[in-house]
TORKOL-4160 file (C-alpha; in steps of 0.2 Angstrom, whole numbers, padded with zeros to 4 digits, m for minus):
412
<pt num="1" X="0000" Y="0000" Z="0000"/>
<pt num="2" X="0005" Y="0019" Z="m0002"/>
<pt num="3" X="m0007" Y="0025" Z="0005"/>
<pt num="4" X="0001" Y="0038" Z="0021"/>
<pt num="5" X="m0006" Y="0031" Z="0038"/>
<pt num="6" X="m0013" Y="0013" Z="0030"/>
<pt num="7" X="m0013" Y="0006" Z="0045"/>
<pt num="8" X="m0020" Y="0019" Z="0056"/>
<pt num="9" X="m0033" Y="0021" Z="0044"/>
<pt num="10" X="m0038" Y="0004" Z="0043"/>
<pt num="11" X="m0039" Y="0003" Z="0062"/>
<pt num="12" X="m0050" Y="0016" Z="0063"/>
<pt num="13" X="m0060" Y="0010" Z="0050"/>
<pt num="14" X="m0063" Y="m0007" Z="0060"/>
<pt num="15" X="m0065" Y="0000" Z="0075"/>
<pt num="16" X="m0081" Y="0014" Z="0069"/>
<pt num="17" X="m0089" Y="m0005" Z="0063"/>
<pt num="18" X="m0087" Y="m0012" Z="0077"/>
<pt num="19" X="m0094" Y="0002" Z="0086"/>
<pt num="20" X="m0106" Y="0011" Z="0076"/>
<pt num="21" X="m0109" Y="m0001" Z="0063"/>
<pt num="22" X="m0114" Y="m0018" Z="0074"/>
<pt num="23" X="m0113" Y="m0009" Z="0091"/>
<pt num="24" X="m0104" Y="m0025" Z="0100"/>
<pt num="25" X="m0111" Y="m0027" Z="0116"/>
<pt num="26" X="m0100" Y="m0036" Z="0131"/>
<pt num="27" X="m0103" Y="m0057" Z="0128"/>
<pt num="28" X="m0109" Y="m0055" Z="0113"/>
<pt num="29" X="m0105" Y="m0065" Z="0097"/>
<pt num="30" X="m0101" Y="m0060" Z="0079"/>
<pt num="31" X="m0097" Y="m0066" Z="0063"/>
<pt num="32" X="m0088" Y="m0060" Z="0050"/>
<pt num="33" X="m0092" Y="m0065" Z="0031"/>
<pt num="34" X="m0076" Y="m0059" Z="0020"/>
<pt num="35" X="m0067" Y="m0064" Z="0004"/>
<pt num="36" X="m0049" Y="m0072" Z="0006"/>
<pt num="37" X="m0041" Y="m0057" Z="0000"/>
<pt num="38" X="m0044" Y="m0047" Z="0015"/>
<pt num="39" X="m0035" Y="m0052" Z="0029"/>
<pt num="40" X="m0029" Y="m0037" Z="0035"/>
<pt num="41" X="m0047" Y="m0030" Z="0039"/>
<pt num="42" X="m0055" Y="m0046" Z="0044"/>
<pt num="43" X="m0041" Y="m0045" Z="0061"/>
<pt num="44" X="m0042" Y="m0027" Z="0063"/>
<pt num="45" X="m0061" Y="m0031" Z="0065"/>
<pt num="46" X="m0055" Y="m0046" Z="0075"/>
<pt num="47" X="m0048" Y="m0037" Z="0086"/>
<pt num="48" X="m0057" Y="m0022" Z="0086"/>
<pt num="49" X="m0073" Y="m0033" Z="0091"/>
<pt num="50" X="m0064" Y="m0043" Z="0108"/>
<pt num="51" X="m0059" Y="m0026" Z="0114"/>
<pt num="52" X="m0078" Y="m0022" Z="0115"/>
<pt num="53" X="m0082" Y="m0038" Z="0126"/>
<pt num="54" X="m0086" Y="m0051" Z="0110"/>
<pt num="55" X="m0087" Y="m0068" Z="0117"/>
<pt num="56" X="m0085" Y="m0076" Z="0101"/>
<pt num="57" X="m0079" Y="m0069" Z="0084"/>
<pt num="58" X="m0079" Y="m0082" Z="0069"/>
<pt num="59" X="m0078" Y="m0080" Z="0051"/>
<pt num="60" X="m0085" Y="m0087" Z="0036"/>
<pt num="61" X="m0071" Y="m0085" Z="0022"/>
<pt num="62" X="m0077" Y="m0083" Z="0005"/>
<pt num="63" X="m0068" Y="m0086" Z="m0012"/>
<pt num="64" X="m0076" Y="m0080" Z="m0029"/>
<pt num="65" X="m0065" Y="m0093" Z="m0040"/>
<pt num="66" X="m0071" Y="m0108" Z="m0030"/>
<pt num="67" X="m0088" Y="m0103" Z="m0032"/>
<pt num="68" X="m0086" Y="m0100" Z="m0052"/>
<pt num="69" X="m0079" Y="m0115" Z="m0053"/>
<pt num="70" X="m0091" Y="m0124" Z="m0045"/>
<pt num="71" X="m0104" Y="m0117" Z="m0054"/>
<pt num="72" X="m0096" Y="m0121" Z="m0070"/>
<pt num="73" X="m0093" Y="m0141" Z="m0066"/>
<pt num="74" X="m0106" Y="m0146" Z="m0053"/>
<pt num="75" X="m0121" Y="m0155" Z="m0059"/>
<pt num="76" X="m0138" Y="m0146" Z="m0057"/>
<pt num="77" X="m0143" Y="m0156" Z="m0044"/>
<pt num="78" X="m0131" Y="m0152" Z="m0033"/>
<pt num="79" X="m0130" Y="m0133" Z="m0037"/>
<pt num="80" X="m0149" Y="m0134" Z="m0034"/>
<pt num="81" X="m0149" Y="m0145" Z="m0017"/>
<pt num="82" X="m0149" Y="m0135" Z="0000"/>
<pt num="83" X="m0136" Y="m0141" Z="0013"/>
<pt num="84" X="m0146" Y="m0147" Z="0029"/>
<pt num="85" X="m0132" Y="m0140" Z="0038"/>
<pt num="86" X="m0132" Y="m0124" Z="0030"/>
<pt num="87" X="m0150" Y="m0120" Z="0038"/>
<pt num="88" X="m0146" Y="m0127" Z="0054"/>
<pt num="89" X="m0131" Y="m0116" Z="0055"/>
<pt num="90" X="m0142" Y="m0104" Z="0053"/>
<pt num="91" X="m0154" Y="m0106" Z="0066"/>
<pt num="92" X="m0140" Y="m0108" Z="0077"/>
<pt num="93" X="m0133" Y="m0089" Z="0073"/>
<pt num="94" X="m0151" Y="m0084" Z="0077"/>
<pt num="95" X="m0153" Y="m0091" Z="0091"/>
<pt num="96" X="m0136" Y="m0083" Z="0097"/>
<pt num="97" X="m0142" Y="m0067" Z="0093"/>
<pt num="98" X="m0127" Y="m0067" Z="0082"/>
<pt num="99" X="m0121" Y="m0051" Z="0074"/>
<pt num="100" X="m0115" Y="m0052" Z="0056"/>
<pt num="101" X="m0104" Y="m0041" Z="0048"/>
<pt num="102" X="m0101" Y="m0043" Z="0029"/>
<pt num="103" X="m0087" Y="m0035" Z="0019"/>
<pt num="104" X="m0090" Y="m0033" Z="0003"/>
<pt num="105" X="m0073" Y="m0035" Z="m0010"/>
<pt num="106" X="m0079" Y="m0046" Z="m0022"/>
<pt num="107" X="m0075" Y="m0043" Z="m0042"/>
<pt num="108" X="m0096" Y="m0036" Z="m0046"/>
<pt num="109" X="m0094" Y="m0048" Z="m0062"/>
<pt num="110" X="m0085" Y="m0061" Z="m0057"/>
<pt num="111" X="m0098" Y="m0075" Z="m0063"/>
<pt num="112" X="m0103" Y="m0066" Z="m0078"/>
<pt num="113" X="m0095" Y="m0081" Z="m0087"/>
<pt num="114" X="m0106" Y="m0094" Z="m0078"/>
<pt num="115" X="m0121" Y="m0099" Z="m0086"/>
<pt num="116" X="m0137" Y="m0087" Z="m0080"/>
<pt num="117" X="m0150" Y="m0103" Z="m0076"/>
<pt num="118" X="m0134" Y="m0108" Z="m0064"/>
<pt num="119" X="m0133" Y="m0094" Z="m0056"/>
<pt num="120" X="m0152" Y="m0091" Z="m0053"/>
<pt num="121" X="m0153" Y="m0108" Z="m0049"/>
<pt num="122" X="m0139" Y="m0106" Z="m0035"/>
<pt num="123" X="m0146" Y="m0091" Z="m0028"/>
<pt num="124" X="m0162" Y="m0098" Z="m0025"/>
<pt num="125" X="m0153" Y="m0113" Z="m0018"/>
<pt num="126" X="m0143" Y="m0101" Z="m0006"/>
<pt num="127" X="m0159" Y="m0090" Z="0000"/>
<pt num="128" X="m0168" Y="m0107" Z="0004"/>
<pt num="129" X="m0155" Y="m0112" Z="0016"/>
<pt num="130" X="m0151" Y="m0095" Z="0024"/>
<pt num="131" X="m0170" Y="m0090" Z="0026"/>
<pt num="132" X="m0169" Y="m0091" Z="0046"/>
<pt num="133" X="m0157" Y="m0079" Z="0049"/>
<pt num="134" X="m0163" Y="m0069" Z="0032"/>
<pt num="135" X="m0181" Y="m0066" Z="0041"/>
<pt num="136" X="m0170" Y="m0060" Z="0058"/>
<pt num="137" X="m0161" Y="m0049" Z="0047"/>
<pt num="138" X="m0173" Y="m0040" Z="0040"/>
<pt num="139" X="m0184" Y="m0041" Z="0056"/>
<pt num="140" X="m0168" Y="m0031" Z="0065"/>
<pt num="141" X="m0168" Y="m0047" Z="0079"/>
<pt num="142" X="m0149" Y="m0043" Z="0076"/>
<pt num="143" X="m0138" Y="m0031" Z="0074"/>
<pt num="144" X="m0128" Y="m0032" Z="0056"/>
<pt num="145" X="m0120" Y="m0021" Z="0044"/>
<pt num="146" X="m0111" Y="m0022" Z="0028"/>
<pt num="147" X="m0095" Y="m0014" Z="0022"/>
<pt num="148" X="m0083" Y="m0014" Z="0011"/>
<pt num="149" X="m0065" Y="m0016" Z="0007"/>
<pt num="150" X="m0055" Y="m0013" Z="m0011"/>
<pt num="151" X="m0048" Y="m0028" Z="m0019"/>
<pt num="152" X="m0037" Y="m0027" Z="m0036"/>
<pt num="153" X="m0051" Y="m0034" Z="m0047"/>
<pt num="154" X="m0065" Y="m0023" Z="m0041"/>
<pt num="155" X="m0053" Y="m0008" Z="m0041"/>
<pt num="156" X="m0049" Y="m0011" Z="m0057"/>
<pt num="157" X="m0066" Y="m0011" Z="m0064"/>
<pt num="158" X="m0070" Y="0007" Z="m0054"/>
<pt num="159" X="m0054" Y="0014" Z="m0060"/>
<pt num="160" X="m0051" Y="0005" Z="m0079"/>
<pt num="161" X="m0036" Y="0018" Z="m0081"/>
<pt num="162" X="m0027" Y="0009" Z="m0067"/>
<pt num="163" X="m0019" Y="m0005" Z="m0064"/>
<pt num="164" X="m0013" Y="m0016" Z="m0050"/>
<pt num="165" X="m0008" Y="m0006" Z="m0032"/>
<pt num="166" X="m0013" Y="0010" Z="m0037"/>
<pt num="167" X="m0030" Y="0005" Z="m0043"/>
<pt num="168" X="m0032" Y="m0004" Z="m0026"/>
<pt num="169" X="m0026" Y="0011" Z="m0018"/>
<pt num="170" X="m0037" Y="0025" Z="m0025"/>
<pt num="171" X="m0051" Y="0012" Z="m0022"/>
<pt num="172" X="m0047" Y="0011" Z="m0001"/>
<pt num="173" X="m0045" Y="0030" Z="m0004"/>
<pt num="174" X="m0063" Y="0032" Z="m0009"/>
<pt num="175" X="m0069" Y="0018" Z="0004"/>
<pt num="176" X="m0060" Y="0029" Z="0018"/>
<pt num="177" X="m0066" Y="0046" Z="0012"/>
<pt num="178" X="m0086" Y="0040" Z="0013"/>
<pt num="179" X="m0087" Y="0032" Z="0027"/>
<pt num="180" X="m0079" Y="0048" Z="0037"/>
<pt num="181" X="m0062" Y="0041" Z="0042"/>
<pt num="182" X="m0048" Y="0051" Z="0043"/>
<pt num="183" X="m0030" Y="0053" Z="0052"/>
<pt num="184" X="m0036" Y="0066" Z="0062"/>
<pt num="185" X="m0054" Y="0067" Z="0064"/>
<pt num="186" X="m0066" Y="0061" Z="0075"/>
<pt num="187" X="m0073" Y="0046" Z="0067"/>
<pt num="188" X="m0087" Y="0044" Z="0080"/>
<pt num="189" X="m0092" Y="0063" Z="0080"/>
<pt num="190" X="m0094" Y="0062" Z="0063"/>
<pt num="191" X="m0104" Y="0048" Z="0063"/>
<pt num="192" X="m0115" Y="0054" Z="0075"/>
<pt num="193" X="m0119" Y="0069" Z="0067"/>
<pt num="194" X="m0123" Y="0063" Z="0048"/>
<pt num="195" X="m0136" Y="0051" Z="0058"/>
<pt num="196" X="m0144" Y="0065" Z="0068"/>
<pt num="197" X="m0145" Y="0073" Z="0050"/>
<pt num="198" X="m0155" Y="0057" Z="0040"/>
<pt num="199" X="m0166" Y="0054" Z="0058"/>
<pt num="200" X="m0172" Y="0075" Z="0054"/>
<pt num="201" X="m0178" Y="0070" Z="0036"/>
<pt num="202" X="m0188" Y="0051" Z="0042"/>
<pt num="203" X="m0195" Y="0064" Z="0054"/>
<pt num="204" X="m0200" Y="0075" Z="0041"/>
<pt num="205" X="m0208" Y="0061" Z="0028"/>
<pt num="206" X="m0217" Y="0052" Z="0046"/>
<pt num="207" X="m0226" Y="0069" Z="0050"/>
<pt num="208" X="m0231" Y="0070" Z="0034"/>
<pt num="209" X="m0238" Y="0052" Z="0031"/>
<pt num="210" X="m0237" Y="0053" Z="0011"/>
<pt num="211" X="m0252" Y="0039" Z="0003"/>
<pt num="212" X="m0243" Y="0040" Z="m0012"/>
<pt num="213" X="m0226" Y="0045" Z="m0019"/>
<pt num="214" X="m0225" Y="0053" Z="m0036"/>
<pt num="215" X="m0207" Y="0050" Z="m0046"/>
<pt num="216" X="m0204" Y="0058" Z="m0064"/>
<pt num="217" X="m0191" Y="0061" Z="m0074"/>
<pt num="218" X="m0187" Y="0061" Z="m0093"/>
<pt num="219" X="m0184" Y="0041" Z="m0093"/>
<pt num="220" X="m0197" Y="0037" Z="m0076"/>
<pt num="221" X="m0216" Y="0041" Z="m0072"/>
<pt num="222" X="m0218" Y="0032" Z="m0056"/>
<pt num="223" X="m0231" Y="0030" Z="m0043"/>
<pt num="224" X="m0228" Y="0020" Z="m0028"/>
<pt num="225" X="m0240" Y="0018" Z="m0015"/>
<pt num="226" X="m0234" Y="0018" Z="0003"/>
<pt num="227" X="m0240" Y="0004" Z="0017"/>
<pt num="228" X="m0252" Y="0009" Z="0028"/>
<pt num="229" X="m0245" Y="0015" Z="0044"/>
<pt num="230" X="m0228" Y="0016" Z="0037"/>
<pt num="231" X="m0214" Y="0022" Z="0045"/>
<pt num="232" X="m0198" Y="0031" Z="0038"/>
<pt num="233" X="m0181" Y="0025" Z="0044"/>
<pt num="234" X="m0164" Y="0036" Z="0043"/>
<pt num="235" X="m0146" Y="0028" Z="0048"/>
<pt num="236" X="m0149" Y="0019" Z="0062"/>
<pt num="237" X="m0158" Y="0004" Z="0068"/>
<pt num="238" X="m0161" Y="m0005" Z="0085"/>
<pt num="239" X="m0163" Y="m0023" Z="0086"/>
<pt num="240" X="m0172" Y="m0034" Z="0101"/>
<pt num="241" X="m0160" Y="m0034" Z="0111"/>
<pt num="242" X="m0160" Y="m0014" Z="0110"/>
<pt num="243" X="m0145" Y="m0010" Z="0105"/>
<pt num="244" X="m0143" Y="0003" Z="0091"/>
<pt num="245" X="m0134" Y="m0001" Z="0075"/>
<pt num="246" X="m0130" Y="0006" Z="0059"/>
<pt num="247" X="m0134" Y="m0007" Z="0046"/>
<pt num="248" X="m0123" Y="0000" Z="0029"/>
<pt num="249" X="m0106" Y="0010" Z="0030"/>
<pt num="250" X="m0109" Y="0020" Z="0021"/>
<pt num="251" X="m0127" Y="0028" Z="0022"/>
<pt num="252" X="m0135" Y="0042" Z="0015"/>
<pt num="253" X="m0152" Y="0037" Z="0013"/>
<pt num="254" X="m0169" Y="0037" Z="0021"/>
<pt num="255" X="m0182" Y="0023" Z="0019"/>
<pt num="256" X="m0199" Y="0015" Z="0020"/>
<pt num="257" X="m0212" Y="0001" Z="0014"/>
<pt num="258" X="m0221" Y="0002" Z="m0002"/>
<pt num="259" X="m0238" Y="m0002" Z="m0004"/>
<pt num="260" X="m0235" Y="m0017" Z="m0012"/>
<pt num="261" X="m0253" Y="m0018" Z="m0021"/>
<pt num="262" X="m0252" Y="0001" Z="m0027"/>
<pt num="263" X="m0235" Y="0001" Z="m0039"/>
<pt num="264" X="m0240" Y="0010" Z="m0057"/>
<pt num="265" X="m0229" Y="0015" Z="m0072"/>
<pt num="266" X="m0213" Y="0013" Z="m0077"/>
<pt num="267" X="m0196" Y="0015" Z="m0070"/>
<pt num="268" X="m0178" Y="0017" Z="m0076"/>
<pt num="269" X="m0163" Y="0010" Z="m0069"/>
<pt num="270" X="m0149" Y="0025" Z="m0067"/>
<pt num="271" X="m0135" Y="0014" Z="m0063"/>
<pt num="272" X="m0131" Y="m0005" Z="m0067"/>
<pt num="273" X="m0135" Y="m0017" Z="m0052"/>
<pt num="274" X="m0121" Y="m0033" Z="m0047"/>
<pt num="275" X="m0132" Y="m0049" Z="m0043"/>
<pt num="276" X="m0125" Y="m0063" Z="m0040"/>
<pt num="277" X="m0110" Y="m0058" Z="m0046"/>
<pt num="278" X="m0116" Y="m0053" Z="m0064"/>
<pt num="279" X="m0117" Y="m0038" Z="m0068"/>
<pt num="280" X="m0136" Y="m0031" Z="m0074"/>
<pt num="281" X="m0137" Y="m0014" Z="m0084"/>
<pt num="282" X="m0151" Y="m0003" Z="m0090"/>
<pt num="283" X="m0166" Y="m0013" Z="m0080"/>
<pt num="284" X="m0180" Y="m0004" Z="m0086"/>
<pt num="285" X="m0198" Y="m0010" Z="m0076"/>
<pt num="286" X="m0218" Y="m0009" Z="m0079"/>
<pt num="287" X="m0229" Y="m0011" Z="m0065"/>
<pt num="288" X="m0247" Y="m0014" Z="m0065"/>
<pt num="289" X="m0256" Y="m0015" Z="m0049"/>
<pt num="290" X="m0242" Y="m0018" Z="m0038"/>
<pt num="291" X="m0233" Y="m0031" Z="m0050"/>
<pt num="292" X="m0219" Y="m0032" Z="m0063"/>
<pt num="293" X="m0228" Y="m0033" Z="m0079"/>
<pt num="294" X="m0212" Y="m0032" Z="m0091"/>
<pt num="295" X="m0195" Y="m0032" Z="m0087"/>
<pt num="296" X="m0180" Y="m0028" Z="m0097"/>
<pt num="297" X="m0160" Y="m0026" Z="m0098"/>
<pt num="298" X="m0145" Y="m0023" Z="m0110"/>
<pt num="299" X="m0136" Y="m0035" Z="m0101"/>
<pt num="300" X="m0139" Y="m0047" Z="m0087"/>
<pt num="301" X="m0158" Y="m0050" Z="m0091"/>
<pt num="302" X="m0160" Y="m0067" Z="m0091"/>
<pt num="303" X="m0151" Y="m0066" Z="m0071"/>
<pt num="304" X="m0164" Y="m0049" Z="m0069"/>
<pt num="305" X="m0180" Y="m0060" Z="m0075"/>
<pt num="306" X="m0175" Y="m0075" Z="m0066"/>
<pt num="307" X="m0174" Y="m0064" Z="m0050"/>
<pt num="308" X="m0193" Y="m0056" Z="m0053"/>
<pt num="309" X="m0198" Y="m0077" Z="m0054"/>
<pt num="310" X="m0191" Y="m0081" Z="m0038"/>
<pt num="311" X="m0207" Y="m0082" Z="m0028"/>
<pt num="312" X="m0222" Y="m0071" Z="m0027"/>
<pt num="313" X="m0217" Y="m0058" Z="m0019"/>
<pt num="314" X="m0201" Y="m0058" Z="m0033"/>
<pt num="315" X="m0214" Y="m0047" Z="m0043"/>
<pt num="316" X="m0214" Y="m0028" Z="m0031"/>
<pt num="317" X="m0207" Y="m0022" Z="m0022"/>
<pt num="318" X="m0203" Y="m0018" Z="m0001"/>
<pt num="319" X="m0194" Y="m0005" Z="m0001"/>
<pt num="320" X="m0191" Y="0012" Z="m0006"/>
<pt num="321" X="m0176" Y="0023" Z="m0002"/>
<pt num="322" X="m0173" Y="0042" Z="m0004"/>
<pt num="323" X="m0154" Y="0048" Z="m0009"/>
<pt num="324" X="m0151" Y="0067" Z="m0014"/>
<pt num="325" X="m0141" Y="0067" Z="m0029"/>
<pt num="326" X="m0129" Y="0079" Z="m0021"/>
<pt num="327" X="m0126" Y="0067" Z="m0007"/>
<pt num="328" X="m0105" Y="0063" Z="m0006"/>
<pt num="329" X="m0105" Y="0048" Z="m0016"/>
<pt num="330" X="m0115" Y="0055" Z="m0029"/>
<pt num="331" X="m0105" Y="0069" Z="m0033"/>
<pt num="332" X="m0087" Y="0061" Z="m0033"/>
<pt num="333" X="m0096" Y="0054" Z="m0051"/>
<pt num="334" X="m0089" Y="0035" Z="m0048"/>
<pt num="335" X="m0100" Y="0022" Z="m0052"/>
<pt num="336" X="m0095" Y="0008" Z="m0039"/>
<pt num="337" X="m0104" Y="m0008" Z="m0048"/>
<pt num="338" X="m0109" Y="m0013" Z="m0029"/>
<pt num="339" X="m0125" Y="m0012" Z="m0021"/>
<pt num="340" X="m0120" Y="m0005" Z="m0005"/>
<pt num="341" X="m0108" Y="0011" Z="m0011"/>
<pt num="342" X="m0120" Y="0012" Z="m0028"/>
<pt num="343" X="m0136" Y="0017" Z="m0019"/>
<pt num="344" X="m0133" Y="0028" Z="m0007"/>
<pt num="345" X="m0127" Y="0038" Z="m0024"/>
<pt num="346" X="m0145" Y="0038" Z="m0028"/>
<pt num="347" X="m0165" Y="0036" Z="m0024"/>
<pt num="348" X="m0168" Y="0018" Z="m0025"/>
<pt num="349" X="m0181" Y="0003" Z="m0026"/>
<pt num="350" X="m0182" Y="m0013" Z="m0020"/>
<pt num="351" X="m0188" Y="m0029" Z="m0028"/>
<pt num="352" X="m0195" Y="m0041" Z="m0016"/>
<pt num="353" X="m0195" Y="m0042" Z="0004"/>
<pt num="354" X="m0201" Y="m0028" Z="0014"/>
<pt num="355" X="m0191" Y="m0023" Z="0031"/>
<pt num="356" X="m0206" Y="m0027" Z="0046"/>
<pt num="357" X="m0200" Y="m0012" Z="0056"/>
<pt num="358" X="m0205" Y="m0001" Z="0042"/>
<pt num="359" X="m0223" Y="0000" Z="0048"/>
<pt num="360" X="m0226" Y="0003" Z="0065"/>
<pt num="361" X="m0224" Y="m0012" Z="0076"/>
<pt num="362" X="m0224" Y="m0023" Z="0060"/>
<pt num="363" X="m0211" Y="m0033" Z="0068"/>
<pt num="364" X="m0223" Y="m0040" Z="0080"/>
<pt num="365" X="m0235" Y="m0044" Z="0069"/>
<pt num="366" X="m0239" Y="m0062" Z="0055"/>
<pt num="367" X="m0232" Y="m0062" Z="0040"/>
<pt num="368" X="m0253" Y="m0060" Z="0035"/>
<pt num="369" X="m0254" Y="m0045" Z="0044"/>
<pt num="370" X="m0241" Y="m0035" Z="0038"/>
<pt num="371" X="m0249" Y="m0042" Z="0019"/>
<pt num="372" X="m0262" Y="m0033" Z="0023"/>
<pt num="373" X="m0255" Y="m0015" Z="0027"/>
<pt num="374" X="m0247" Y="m0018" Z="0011"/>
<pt num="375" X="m0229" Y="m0024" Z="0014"/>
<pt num="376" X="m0222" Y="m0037" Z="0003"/>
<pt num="377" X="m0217" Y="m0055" Z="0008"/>
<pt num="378" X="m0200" Y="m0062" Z="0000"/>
<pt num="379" X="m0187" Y="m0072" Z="0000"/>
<pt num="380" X="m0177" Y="m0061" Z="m0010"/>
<pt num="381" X="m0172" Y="m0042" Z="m0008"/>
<pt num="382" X="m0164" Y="m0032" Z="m0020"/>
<pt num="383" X="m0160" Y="m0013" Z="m0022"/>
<pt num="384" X="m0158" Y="m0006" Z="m0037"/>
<pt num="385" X="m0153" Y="0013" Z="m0042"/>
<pt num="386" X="m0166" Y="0023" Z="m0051"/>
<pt num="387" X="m0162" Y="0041" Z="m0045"/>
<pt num="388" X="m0155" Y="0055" Z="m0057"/>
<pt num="389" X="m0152" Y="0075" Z="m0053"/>
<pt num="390" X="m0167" Y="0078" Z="m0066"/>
<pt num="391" X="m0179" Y="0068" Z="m0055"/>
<pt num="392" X="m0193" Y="0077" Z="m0046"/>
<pt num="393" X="m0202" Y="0068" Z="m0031"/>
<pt num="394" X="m0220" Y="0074" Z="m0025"/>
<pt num="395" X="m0228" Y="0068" Z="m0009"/>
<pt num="396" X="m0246" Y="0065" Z="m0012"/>
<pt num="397" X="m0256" Y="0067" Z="0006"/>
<pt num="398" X="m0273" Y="0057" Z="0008"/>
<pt num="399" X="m0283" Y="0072" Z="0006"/>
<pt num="400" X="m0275" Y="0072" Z="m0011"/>
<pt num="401" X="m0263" Y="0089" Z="m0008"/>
<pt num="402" X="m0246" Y="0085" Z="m0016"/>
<pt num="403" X="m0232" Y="0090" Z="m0007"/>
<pt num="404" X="m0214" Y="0092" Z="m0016"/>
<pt num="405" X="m0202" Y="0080" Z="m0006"/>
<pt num="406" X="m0187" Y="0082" Z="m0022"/>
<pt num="407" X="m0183" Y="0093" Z="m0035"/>
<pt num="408" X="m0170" Y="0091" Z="m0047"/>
<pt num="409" X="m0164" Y="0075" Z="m0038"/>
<pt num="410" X="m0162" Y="0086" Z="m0020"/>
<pt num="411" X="m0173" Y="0088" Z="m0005"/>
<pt num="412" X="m0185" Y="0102" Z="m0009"/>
């Protein structure tokens, strides 16, 4: 690395997600999901996490050529068969109230040679078997937060005029610079105060209690319902135990649940999504009456429509996510082919499941229930980018007065 202060900077970086991202409390456990390339954060988060008390710090290593190459050899039956032992590791962690952290590295194309049927196939395989701790995820029973962490294949796909080290570098560069850490600043302070800043806005759209929002621009005319009795969210999140945490480094967004019955026209993706490591570019949706009635891509579609046919609920959407286009991220102009760096850069949708805590006390309610304040049921969830600094945004109250909420891709 030459990067000045790599080390220090690094530290810093483990230490705000251990502290501000998962929010370790003493005894508890965590695990760590992380490609093989990143050592050197996967022990500073080690040890970042058993100076907080941890009881318990494991990781689950991950390595995007093995999985190609299972992909490509492996019959389909065994691609297609769900582990016993996968699912049952996953109650396990649930049942330890085990926070996750999960550092994203990955190359965002790095099966885009692999048959898509496979890769549909194996991501349906994979959410099957990971549903327990899925539903405790996205029912904030746990605290979890994903990151991310610059390897040389990634890098070089954000930074094609580079090679090697200093591709790498510029990428940590970036990673450092929006998630606030610095040699000299307080990490914590910094933190603390872009929360207080996205908790002012949910406050401002939960007051207002929109039925409806309203999204145009030259390539989208979009309505999207809003659940009944829906509630904003900014940074942060508590989980049952109730402990704060702060589930994406970084964040700039505010969010919500969709009425998943009340979705009409058409929307335009402004960025390209990375799915199962295959890049999708250009999604362009229709929606009639809550559901996806066309669907197209320049690339990746055959991955984009198998996602839409997962389940039911693979057809709307659960969530939907307000990013000003002057936001950071958005303005440095680099597209990041990841999910997690990609749509705090820009408003954002999601096809499938809907979070339970985004209506109000959703998560102590059935699954029926919350169908019937309009949240979407799942077993998939995944944003996609959609905002542009020529999109406008209206809030349309339930008396029918329209209330602007953006204009020209900022808060108005």
């Amino acid at each position: 690395m030459t990067i000045a202060n790599f080390d220090t900077l690094l530290a810093k970086y483990a230490d705000v997600i251990i502290t501000k991202g998962i929010n370790v409390q003493k005894g508890q456990d965590v695990l760590i999901y992380a490609e093989i390339d990143q050592v050197p954060l996967t022990h500073a988060l080690i040890a970042a996490a058993y100076a907080k008390g941890a009881n318990k710090v494991d990781v689950e290593w991950k390595d995007s050529y093995l999985q190609k190459e299972f992909l490509n050899h492996a019959d389909e039956t065994t691609i297609a068969t769900v582990p016993i032992w996968e699912t049952v590791r996953a109650e396990y962690l649930v049942g330890r109230n085990t926070s996750r952290i999960s550092v994203v590295s990955a190359d965002p194309d790095a099966l885009g040679s692999v048959n898509p049927d496979t890769v549909a196939t194996y991501a349906k395989a994979a959410a099957r078997a990971k549903k327990p701790i899925m539903e405790a995820t996205m029912n904030n029973d746990l605290s979890w937060v994903v990151v991310s962490a610059a390897s040389q294949a990634w890098a070089e796909k954000v930074f094609p005029e580079l090679q090697g080290e200093a591709a790498t570098d510029r990428l940590w560069s970036e990673i450092f610079k929006i998630t606030r850490i610095g040699v000299t600043n307080d990490v914590e302070a910094d933190w603390d105060a872009h929360i207080a800043k996205l908790t002012e806005k949910a406050t401002w759209l939960n007051e207002n209690n929109f039925k409806e929002l309203r999204y145009t621009s030259p390539r989208t005319h979009l309505t999207v319902g809003l659940a009944e009795d829906h509630h904003w969210e900014g940074a942060d999140s508590t989980d049952k135990q109730g402990n704060y945490f702060v589930a994406n480094m970084p964040t700039e967004e505010v969010f919500t649940s969709p009425d998943a019955r009340n979705i009409h026209g058409t929307v335009t993706a402004t960025k390209p999504l990375s799915y199962g490591g295959v890049l999708i570019n250009d999604i362009k949706l229709t929606f009639e009456n809550g559901k996806i009635v066309e669907a197209s891509a320049s690339t990746g579609e055959d991955v984009l429509k198998h996602l839409i046919e997962t389940d039911e609920g693979s057809h709307s959407l659960g969530e939907v996510s307000l990013v000003p286009d002057p936001s950071p991220i958005s303005q440095s102009g680099i597209v990041f082919y990841t999910t997690l760096i990609d749509e705090n850069a820009s408003d954002h949708l999601a096809i499938g499941a809907a979070y339970p805590f985004n209506i109000n006390n959703g998560t102590s309610m059935s699954a029926e229930a919350r169908q019937a304040k309009g949240q979407n049921i799942s077993n998939v969830h995944v944003d996609f980018m959609m905002g542009s600094a020529d999109m406008d945004i209206d809030g349309i109250k339930y008396d029918g007065t329209v209330v602007p909420v953006f204009r020209n891709g900022d808060w108005a």
